[in-house]
MIPARO-993042 format. One record per atom (N, C-alpha, C): x negated, y, z. Coordinates in steps of 0.001 Angstrom, whole numbers. Atoms other than C-alpha are relative to their C-alpha. Layout:
<nodes>
X;Y;Z
X;Y;Z;
...
</nodes>
This chain:
<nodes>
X;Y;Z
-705;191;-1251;
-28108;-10844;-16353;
529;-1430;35;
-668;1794;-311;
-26934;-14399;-14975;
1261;166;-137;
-911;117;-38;
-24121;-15647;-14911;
276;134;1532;
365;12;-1093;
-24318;-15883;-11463;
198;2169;930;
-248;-1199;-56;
-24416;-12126;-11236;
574;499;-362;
-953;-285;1071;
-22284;-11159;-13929;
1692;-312;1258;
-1241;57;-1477;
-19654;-12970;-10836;
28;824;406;
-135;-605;-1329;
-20722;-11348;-8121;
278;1681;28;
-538;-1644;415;
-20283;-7803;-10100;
1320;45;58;
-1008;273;451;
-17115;-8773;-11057;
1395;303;1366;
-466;491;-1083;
-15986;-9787;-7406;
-629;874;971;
253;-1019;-734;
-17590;-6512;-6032;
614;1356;-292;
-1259;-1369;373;
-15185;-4048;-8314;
1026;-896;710;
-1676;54;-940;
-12240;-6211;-7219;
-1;77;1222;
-229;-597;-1562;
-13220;-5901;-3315;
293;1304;-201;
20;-1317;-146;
-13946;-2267;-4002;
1379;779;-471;
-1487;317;171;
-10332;-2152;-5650;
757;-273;985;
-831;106;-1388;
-8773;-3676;-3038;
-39;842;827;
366;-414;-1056;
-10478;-1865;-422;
647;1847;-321;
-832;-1253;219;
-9308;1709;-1947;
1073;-45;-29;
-1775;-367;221;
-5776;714;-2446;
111;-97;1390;
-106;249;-1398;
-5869;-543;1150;
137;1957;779;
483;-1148;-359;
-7472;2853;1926;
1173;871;105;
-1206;-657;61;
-4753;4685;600;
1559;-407;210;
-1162;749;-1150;
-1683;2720;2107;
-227;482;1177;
122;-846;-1923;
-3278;3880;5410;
291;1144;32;
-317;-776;241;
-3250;6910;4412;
1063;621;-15;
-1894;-595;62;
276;7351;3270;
559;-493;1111;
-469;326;-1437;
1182;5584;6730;
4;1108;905;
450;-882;-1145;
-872;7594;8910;
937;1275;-566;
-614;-1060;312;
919;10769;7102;
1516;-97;343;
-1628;414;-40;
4193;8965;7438;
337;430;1424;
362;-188;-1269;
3397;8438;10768;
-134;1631;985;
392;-1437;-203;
2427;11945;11642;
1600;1106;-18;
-1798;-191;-333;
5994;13053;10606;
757;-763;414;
-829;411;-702;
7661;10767;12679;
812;-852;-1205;
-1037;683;1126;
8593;8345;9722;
1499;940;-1047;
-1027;-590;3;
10857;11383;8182;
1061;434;805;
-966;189;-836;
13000;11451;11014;
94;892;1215;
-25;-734;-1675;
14068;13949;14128;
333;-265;829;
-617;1028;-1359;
14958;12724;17244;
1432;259;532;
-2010;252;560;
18765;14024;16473;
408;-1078;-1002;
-546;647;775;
18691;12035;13892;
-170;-1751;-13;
539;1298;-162;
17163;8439;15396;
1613;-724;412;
-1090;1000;-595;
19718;5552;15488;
-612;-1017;-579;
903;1068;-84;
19355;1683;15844;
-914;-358;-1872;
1006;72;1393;
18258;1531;12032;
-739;588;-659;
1654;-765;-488;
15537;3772;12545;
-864;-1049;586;
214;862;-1028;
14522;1627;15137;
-359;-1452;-1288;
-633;1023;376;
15155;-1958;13345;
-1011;434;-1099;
882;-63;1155;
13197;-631;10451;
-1917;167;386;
1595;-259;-796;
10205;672;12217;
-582;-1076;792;
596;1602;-414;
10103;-2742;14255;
-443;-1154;-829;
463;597;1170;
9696;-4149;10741;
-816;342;-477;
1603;-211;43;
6747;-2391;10047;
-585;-793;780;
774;987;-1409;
5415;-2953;13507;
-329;-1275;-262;
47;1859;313;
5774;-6589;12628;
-1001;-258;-1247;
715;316;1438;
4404;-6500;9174;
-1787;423;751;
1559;-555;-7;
1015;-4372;10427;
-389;-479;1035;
348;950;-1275;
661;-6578;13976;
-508;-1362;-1052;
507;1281;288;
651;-9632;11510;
-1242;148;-1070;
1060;-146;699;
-2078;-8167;9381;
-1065;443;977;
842;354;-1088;
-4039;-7096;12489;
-607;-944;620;
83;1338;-625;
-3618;-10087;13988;
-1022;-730;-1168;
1094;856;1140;
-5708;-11881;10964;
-772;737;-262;
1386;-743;603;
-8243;-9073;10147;
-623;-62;1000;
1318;503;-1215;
-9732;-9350;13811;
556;-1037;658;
2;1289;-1026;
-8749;-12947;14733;
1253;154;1508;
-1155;644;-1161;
-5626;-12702;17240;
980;-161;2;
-1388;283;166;
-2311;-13177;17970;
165;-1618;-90;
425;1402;692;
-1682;-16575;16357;
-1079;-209;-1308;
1440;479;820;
-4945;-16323;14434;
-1140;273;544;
1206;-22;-1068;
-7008;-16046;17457;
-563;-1569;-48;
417;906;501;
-9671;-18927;17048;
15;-454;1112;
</nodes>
């Protein structure tokens, strides 16, 4: 095997790595998600709110760069 290949193996477990942990972050979101972030709608106040707009923010700015928009629209 090359060296050359010997890389590109190398640098096809760590995508495939990445790409499962990714996987499962969505996962535990979407589930999060699904129950309403833990939370009942007796129990929502502004730091419910305030926290969940901090997601929002975090997963808009990773959107925003995995398909090009926002401020990383070309």
């Amino acid at each position: 095997m090359t060296r050359r290949a010997t890389d590109n193996t190398k640098a096809l477990d760590a995508f495939i790595a990445a790409k499962t942990e990714i996987d499962a972050m969505l996962e535990r979101l979407a589930a999060l998600s699904a129950d309403h972030f833990e939370t009942s709608s007796d129990e929502i106040n502004w730091g419910h709110v305030g926290t969940l707009n901090h997601y929002r923010a975090k997963l808009r700015e990773i959107t925003d760069m995995a398909f090009s928009e926002g401020e990383h629209a070309e």
